[in-house]
N, C-alpha and C positions, 0 to 999 in steps of 0.2 A: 428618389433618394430621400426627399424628405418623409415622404410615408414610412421610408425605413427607419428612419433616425428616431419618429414618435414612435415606432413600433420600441424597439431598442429602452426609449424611454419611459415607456409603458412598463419593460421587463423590470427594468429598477427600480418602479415605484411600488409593482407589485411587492418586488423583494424585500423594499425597505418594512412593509406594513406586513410583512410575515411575521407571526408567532410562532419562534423555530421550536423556542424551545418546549413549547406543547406540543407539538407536531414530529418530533424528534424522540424516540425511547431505547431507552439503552437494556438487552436483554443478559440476564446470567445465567449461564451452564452449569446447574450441578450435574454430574453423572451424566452430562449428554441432553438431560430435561432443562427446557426453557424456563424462565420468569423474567417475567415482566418489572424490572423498576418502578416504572412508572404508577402500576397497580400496588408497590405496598405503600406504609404510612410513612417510611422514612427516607427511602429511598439510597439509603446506607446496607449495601449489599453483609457487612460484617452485621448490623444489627438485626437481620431477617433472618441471620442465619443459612443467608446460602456460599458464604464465605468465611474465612477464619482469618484473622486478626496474625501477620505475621506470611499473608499467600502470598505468594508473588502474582502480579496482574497482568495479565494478557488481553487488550482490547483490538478487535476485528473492525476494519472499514471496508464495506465492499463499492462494489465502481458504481456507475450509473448504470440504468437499468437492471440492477440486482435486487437483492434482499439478503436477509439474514437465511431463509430459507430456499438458497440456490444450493444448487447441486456443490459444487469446489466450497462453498463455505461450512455448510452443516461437512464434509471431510474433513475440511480444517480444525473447525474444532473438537473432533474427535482427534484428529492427531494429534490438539494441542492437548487435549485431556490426557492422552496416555503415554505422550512424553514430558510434556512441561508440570500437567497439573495447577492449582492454585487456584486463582479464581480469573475466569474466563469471559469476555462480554464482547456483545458485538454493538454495535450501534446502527438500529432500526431506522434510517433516514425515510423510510417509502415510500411514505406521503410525497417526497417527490422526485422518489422514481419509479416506482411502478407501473406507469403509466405513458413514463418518456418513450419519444421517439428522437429519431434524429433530428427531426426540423423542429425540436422542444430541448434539444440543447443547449442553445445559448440562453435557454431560460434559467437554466439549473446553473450556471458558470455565473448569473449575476444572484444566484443564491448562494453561490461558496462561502462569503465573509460569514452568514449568517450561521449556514452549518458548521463550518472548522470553529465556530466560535462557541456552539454550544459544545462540540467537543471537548475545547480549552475550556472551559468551565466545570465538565464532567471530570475530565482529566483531576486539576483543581480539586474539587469535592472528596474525588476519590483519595488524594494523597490526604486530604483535611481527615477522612475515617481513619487513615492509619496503614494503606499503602502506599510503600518504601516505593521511590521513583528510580533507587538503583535494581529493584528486582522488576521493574518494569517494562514490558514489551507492547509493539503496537505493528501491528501490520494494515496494508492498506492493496487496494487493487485499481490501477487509474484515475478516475476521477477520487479515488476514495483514498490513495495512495498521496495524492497532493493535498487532500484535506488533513491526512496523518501530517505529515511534514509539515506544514505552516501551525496547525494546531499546536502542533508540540514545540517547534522553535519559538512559541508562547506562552509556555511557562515558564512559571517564576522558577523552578529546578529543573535542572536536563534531566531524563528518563535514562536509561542506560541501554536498548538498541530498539531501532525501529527496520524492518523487513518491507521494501515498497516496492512492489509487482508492478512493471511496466506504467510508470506513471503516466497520466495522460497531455500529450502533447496540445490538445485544441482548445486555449483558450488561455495556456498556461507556457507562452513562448518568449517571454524577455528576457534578455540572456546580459548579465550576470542573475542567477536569481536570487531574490532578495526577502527574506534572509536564506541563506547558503543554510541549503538540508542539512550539511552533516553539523551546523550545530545544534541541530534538532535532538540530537541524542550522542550518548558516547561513541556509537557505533549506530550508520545506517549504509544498508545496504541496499543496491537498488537490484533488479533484475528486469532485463529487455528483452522483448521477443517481437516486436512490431517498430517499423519506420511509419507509420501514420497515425494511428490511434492513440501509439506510445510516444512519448517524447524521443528526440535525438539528441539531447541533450545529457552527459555525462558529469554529474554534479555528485557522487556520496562518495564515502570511504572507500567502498567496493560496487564498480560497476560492472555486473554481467552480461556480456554479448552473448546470446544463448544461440546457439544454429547458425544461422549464416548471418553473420555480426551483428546481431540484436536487433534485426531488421523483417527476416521472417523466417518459420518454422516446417519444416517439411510435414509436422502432423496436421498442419494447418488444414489441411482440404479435408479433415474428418469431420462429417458433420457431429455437432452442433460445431466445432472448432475455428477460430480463427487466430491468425497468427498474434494480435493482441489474447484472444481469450485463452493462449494456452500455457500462458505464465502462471497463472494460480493449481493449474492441473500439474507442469513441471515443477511444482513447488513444492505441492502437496506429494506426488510420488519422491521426490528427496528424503521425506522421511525416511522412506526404507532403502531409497537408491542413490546410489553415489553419482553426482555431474561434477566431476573431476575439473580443475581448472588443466586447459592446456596453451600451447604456444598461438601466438595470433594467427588463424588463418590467414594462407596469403590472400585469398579472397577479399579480404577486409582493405589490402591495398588497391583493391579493383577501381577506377576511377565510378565507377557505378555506384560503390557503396560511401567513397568517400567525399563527394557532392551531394549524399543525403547526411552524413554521419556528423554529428557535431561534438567531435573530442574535445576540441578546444587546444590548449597545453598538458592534458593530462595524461599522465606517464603510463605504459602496460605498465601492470603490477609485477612485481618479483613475491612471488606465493611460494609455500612453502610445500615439499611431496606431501600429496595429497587432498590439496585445500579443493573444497569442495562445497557449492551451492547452496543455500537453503537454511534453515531453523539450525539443523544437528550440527554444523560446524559452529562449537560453540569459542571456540578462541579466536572468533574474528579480530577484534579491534587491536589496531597497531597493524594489520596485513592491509600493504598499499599503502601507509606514510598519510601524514597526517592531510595531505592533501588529494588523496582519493587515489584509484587508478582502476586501470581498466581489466577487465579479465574476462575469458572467452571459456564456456563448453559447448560441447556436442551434445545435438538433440536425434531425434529418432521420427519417422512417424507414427510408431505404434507405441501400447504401453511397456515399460516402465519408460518408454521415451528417451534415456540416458543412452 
């Protein structure tokens, strides 16, 4: 135990003596082509010219073990480009995770403060150039999906919605949490497909149970897929596809899912015909009260999954 406890305290000494924020680059999508921050002189995306003064902003956090150039995110920003538009960025953490494995986990969860921090800072910066924090968006995927939420329940102005794909349950389980996501933004929306990787914790304005109660996915057994990894794939097909809210499976009262599921006190939602999953429902906030609630679709195991 004790060899454990310096190991543990080895992690945090490393993390304290990280330099995030060199280590950390934030990339902008004009047309789909990358650029680097990092490599111009100002680091003000309106002054390079690869944004306009007046865009709305859209920043991308992917989970552990990703990148900017994983497969579910270079789609995402394509679908943000050709729905949303504006100016588009992802945040490059790789340095460390590229190279994570599972038993290099809880190295990266005692680097969270550091990276949500250089976020909250970029965030910060970016509102200082002259990006409006009501035309604001921020999506996240698990471990990157927790680093969006705390990041932004850190500014000094609320953003107006954040989109958090199955956030990640391990590391991140005190229950109330603190501070409570949805005052992270005007509107956040969570979306669950996994009971182990994802949390079971039901905390936003709109909580998604996607398949069988946000616990796992019948597409799940398609390789590369797993029932956590196929939140960003069911996310990104919502562009074009409707996942319809419907009535709670009874499933959900199965004693099986409700000894994993952590509701808490919060209400199924009363949605309105048609509300539906994802980016394109765009008159979320005010659906489920100002205290969240829960809401269920059907998934598929093939594409478009819906």
């Amino acid at each position: 135990m004790k060899y454990f406890l310096l190991l543990i305290s080895c992690f945090f000494a490393l993390a304290v003596a990280e330099d995030y924020a060199a280590n950390i680059h934030f990339i902008v999508y004009r047309d789909n082509v990358p650029y680097n921050l990092s490599n111009t002189a100002s680091g003000n995306p309106i002054e390079e010219g690869l944004c306009s003064a007046g865009d709305q902003l859209a920043m991308v956090v992917y989970g552990w073990t990703e990148s900017c150039s994983t497969d579910w995110v270079i789609d995402l920003i394509s679908n943000l480009t050709e729905y949303r538009g504006g100016c588009i960025i992802c945040m490059d953490y790789s340095h460390y995770t590229q190279t994570a494995s599972y038993i290099e986990y809880p190295i990266i969860v005692t680097q969270f403060d550091g990276i949500r921090d250089v976020l909250k800072n970029e965030m910060e910066d970016l509102r200082t150039f002259g990006f409006d924090p009501s035309l604001t968006y921020m999506f996240g995927m698990s471990f990157g999906s927790q680093v969006v939420l705390q990041a932004a329940g850190l500014l000094t102005q609320k953003i107006k919605e954040i989109d958090a794909c199955d956030p990640a349950q391990v590391g991140f389980l005190p229950y109330p949490i603190t501070p409570d996501p949805k005052l992270s933004a005007d509107n956040v929306q969570c979306i669950h497909t996994s009971g182990d990787k994802g949390t079971v914790q039901r905390y936003c304005h709109q909580d998604w149970n996607m398949g069988h109660c946000g616990l796992y996915q019948d597409a799940a057994g398609l390789n590369p897929l797993n029932d956590h990894g196929t939140c960003p794939i069911f996310y990104n097909s919502a562009f074009r596809n409707n996942f319809n809210a419907i009535p709670m499976p009874l499933e959900c009262l199965l004693p099986k899912f409700l000894q994993i599921l952590d509701f808490r006190s919060l209400a199924n939602c009363v949605y309105p015909s048609g509300f539906k999953m994802g980016y394109m429902q765009r008159d979320k906030q005010g659906v489920c009260g100002p205290n969240g609630g829960n809401l269920y679709a059907k998934t598929t195991a093939t594409y478009p999954y819906n």
